[in-house]
Biopython code that builds the backbone (N, CA, C, O; Angstrom):
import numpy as np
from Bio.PDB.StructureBuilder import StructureBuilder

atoms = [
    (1, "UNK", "N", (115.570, -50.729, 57.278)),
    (1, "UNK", "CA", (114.490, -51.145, 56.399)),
    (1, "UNK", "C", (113.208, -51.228, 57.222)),
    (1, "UNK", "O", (113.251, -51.810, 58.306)),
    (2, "UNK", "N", (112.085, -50.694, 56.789)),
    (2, "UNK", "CA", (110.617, -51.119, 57.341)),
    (2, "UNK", "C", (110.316, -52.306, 57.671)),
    (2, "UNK", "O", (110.252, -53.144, 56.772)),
    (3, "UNK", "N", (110.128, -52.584, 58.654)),
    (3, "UNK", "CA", (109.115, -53.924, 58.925)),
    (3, "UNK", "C", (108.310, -54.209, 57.716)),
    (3, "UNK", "O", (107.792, -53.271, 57.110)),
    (4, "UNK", "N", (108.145, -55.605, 57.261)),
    (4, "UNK", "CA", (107.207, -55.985, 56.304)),
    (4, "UNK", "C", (107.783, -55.772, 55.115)),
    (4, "UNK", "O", (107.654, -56.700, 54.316)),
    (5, "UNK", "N", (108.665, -54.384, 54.583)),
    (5, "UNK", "CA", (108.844, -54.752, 53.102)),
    (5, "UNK", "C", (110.424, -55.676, 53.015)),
    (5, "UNK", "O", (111.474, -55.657, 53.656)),
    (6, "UNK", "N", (110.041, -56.221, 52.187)),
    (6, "UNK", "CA", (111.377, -57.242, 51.546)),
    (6, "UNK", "C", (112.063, -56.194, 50.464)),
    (6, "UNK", "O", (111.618, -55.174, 49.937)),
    (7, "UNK", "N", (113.399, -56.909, 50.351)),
    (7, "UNK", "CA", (114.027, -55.931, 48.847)),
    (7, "UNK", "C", (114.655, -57.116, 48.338)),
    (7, "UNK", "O", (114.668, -58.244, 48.829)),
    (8, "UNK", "N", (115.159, -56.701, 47.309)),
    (8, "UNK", "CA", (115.885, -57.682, 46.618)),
    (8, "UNK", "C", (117.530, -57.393, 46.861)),
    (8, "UNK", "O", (118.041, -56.287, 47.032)),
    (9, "UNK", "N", (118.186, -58.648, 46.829)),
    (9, "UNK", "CA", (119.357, -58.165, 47.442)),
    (9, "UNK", "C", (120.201, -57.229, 46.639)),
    (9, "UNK", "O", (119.974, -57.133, 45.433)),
    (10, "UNK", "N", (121.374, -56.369, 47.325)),
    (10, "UNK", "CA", (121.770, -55.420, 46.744)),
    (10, "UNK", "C", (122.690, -55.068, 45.491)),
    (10, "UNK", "O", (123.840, -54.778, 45.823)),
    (11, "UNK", "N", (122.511, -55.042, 44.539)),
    (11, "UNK", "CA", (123.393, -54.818, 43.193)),
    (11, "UNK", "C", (122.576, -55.793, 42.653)),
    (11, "UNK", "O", (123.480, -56.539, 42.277)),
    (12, "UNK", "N", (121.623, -56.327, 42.346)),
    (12, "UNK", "CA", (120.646, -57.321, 41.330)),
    (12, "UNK", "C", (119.174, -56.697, 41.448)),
    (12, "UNK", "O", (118.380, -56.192, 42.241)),
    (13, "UNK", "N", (119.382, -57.132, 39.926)),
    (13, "UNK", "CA", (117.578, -56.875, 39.280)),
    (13, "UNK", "C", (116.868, -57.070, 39.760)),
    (13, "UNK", "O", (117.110, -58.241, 40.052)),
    (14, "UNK", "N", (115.450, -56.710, 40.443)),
    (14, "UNK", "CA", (114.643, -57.557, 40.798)),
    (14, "UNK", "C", (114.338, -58.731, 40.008)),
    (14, "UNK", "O", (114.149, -59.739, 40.689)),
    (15, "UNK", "N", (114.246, -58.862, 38.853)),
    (15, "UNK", "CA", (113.314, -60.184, 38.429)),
    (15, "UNK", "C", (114.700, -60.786, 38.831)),
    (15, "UNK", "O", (114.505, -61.417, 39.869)),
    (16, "UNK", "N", (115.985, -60.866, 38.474)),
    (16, "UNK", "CA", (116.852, -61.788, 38.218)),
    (16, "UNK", "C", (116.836, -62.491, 39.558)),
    (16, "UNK", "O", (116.813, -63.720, 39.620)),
    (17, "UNK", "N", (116.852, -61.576, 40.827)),
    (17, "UNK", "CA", (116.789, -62.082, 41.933)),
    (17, "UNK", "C", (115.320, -62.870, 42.127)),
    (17, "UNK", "O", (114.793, -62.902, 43.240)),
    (18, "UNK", "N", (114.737, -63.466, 41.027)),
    (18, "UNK", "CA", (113.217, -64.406, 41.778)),
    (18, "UNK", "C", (112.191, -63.392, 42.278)),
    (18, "UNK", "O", (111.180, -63.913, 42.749)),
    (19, "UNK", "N", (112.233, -61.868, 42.280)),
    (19, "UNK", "CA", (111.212, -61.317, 42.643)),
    (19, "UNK", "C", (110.040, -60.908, 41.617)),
    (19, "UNK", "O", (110.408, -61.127, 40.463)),
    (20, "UNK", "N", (109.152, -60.548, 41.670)),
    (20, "UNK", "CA", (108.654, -60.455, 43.371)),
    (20, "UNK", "C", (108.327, -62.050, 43.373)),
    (20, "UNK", "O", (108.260, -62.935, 42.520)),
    (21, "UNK", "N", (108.124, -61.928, 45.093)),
    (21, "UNK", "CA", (108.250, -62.828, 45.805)),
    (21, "UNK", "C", (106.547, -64.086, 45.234)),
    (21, "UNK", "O", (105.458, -63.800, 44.736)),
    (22, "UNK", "N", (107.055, -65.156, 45.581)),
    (22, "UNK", "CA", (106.278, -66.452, 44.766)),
    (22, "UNK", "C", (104.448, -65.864, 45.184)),
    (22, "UNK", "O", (104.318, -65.255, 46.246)),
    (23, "UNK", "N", (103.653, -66.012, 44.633)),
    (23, "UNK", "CA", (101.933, -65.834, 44.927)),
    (23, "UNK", "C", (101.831, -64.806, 44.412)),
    (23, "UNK", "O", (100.631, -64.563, 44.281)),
    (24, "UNK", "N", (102.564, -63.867, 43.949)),
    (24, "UNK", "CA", (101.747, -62.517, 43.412)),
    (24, "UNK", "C", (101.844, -62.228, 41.885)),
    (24, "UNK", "O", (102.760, -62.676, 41.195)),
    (25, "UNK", "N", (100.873, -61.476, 41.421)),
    (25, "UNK", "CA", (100.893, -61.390, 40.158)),
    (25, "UNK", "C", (102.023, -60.547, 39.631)),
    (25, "UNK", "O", (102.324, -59.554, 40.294)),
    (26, "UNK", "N", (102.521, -60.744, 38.803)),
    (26, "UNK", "CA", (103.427, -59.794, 37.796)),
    (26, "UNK", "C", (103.454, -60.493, 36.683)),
    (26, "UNK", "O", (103.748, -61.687, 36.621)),
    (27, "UNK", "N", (103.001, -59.441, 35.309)),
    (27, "UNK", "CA", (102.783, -57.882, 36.286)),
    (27, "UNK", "C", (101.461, -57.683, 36.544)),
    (27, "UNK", "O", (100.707, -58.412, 35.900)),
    (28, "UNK", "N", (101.063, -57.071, 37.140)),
    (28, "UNK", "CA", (99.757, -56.589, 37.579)),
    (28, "UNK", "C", (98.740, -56.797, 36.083)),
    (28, "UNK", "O", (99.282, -56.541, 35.008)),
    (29, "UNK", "N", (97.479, -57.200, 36.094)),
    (29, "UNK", "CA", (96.597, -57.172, 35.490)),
    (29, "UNK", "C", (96.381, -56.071, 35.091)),
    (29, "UNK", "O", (96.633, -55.317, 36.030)),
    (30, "UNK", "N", (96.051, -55.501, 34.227)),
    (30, "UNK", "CA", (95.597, -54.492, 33.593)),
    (30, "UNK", "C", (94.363, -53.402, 34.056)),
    (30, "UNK", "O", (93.367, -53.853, 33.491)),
    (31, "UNK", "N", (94.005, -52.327, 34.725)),
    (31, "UNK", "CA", (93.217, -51.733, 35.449)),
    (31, "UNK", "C", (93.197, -52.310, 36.787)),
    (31, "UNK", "O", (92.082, -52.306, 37.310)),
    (32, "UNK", "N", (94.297, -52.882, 37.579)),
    (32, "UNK", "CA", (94.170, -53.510, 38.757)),
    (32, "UNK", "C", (94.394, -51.798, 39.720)),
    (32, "UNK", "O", (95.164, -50.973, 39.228)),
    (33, "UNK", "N", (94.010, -51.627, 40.405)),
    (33, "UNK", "CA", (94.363, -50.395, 41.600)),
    (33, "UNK", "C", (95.435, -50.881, 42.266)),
    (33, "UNK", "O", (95.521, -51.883, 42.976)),
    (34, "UNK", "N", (96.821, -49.497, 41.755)),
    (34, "UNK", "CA", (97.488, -49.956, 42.597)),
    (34, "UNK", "C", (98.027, -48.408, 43.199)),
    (34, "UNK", "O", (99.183, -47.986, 43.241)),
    (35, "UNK", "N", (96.486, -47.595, 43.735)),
    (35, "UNK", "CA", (97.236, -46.641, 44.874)),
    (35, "UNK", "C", (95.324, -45.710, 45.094)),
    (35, "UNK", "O", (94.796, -45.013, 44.227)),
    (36, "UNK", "N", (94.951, -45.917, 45.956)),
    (36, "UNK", "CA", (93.895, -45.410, 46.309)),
    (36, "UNK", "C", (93.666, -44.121, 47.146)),
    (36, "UNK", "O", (93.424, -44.287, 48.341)),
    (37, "UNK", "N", (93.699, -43.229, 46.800)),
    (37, "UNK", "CA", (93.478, -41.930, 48.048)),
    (37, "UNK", "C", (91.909, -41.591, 48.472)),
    (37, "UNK", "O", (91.056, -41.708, 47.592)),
    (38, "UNK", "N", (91.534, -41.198, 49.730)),
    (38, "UNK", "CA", (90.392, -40.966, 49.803)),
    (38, "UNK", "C", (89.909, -40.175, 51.028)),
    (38, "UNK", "O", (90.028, -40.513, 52.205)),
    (39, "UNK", "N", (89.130, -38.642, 50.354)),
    (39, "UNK", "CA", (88.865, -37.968, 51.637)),
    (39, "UNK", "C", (90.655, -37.271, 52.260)),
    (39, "UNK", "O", (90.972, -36.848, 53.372)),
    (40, "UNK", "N", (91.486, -37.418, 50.978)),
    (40, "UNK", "CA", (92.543, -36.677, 51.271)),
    (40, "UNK", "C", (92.179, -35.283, 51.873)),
    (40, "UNK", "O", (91.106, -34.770, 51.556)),
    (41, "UNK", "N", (93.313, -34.446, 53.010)),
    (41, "UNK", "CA", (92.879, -33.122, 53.529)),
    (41, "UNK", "C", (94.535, -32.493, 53.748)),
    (41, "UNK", "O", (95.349, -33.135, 54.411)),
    (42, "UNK", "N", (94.844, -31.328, 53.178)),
    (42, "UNK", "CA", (96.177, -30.992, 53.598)),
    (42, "UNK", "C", (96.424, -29.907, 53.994)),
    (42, "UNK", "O", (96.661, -29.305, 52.947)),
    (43, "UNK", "N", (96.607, -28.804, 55.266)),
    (43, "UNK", "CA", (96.440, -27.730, 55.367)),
    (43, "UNK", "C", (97.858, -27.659, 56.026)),
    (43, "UNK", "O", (98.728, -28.465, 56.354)),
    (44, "UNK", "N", (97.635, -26.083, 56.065)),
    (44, "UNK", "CA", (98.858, -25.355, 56.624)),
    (44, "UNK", "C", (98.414, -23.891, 57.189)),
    (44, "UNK", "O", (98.143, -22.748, 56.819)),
    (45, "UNK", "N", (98.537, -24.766, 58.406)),
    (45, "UNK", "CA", (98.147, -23.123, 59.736)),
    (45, "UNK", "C", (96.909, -22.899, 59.352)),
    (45, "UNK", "O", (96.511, -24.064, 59.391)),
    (46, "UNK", "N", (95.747, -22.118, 58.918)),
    (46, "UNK", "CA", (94.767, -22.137, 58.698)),
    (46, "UNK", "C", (94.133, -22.188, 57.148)),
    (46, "UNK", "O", (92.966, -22.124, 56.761)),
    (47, "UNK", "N", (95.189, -22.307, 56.545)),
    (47, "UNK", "CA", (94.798, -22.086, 54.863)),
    (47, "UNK", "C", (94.852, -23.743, 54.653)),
    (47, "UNK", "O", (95.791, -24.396, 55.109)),
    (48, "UNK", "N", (93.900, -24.274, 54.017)),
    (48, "UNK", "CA", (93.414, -25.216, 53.522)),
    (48, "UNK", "C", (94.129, -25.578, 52.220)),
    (48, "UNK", "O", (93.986, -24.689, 51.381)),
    (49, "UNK", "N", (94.843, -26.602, 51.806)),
    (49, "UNK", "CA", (95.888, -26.369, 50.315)),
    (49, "UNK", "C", (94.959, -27.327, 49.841)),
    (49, "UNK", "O", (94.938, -27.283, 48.611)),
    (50, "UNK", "N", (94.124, -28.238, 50.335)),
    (50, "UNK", "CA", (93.651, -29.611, 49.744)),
    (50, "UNK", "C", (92.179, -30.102, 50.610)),
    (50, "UNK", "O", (92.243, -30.412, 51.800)),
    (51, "UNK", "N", (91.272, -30.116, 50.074)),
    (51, "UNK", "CA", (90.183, -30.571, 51.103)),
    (51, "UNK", "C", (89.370, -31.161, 49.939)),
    (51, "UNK", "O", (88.862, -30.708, 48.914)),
    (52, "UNK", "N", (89.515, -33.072, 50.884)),
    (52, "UNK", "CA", (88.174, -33.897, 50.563)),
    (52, "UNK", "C", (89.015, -34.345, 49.386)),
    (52, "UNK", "O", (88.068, -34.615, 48.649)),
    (53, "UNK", "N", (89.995, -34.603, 48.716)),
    (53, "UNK", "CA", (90.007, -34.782, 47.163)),
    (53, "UNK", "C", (90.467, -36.661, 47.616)),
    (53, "UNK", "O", (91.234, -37.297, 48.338)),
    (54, "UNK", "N", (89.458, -36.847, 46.678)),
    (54, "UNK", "CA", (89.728, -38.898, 46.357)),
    (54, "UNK", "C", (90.258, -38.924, 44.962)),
    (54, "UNK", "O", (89.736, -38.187, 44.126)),
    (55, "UNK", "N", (91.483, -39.895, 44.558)),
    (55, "UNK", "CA", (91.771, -40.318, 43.284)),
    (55, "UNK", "C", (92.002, -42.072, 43.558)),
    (55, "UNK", "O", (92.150, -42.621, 44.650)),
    (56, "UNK", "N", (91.980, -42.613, 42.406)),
    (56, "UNK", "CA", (92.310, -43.973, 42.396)),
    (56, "UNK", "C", (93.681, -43.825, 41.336)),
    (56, "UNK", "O", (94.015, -42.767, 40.804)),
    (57, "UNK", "N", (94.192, -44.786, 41.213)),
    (57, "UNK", "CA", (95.478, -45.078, 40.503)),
    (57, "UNK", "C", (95.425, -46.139, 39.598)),
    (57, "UNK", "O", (95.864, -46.967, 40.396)),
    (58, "UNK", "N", (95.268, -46.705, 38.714)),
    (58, "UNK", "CA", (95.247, -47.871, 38.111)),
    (58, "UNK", "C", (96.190, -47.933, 37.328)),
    (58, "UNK", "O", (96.648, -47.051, 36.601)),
    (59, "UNK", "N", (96.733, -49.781, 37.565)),
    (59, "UNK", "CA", (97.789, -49.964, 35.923)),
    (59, "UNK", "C", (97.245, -49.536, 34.289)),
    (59, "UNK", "O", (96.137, -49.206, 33.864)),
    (60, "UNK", "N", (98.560, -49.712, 33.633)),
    (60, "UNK", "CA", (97.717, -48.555, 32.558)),
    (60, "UNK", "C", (97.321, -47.802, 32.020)),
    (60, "UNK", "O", (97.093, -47.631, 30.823)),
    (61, "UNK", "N", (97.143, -47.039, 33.210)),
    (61, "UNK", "CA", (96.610, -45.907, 32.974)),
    (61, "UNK", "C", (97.274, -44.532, 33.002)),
    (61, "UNK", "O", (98.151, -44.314, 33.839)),
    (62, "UNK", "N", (97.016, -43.883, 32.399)),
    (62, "UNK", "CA", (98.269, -42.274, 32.572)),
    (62, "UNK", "C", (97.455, -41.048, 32.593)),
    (62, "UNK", "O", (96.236, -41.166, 32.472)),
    (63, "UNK", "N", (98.001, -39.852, 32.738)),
    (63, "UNK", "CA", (97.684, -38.659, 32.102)),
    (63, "UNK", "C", (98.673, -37.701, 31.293)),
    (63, "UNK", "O", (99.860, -37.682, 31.621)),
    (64, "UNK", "N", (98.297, -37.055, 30.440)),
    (64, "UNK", "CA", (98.887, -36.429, 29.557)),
    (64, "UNK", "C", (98.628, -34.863, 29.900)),
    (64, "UNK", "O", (99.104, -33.987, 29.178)),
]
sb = StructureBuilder()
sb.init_structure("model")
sb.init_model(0)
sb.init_chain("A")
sb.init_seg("    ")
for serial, (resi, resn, name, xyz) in enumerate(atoms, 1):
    if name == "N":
        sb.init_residue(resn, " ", resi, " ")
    sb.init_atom(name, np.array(xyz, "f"), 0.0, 1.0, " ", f" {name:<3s}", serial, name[0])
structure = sb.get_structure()
């Protein structure tokens, strides 16, 4: 397991197990950001697949 993340123990729900853990919101507020990219760049050998692209992520929100 990563340093820093917690899980809930194994074969139980998260909520049933008390998560997430006590101080944080759930569920998330509504338009809260929960994944920010920025100045993304992705190449391969000299061909460029991705340059400069920023998105935000918000709860809520989708695309179709």
């Amino acid at each position: 397991m990563a340093a820093g993340r917690a899980r809930a123990p194994a074969g139980t729900h998260a909520a049933a197990a008390g998560w997430p853990r006590p101080g944080r919101a759930y569920p998330p507020e509504p338009g809260t950001p929960l994944l920010r990219v920025e100045h993304a760049v992705k190449q391969f050998g000299g061909l460029k697949a991705v340059n400069d692209v920023s998105f935000e992520l918000r709860t809520g929100k989708s695309w179709d």
